[in-house]
Residue, then its C-alpha position, 0 to 999 in steps of 0.5 A: x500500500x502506498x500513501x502520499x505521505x513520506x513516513x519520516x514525515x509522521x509523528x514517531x507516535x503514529x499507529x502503523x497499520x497492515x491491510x490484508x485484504x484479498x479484493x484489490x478494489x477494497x484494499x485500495x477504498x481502505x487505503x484512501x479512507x486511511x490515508x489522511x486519518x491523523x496518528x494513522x500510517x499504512x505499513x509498507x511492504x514487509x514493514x512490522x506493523x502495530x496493528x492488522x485490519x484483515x478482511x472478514x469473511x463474507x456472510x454464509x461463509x461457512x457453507x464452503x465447509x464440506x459439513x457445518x459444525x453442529x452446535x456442541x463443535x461450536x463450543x469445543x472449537x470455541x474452547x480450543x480458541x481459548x487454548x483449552x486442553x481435552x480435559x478442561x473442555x471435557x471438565x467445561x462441558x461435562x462430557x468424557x475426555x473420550x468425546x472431548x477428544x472425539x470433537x476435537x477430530x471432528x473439527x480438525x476433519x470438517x476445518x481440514x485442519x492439522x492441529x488444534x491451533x491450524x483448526x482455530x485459525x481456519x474457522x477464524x478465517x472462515x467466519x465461522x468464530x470471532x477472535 
């Protein structure tokens, strides 16, 4: 992203944002909105930024899964964003760690995740929870 601004002219107290948005023309209506926001400057390339505004996922996004998640996934998955273990969704749901486990599974197979931290960032992605 570009701005009109040269960065060494900004305050060293400005925010520095990342836009991470696949749509080209909602990256560049993003860009202009922002450009002349006060404290606020756009990151350049490979630039760290303090802040990332990332595209949510449209709505109904969730029907690209091969199979939706039943409401008892929702809440393991939910769970697992907390970094919550087997045992303490099991304790947290009242359920057996065999079962706890089992969801866990399921929401790796349905997200086509390879982990538990792979499975939280697709549905994030997704739209399916809220980080």
């Amino acid at each position: 992203m570009s701005h009109d601004r040269p960065p060494d002219s900004l305050p060293s107290d400005s925010l520095v944002i990342a836009l991470h948005v696949d749509d080209p023309l909602l990256a560049e209506r993003a860009a202009a909105l922002l450009a002349d926001v006060p404290g606020l400057r756009l990151a350049e390339a490979g630039e760290r930024a303090d802040l990332a505004l990332v595209a949510a996922a449209p709505a109904g996004f969730e029907a690209d899964l091969e199979a939706p998640l039943t409401p008892r996934e929702l809440e393991v998955l939910k769970l697992l964003a907390e970094g919550a273990s087997n045992k303490a969704i099991a304790r947290q749901l009242r359920i057996s760690v065999h079962t706890a486990k089992f969801h866990v599974g399921q929401l790796l197979d349905k997200l086509d995740a390879s982990g538990r931290t792979d499975a939280v960032t697709h549905a994030a992605r997704l739209g399916v929870i809220d980080l």
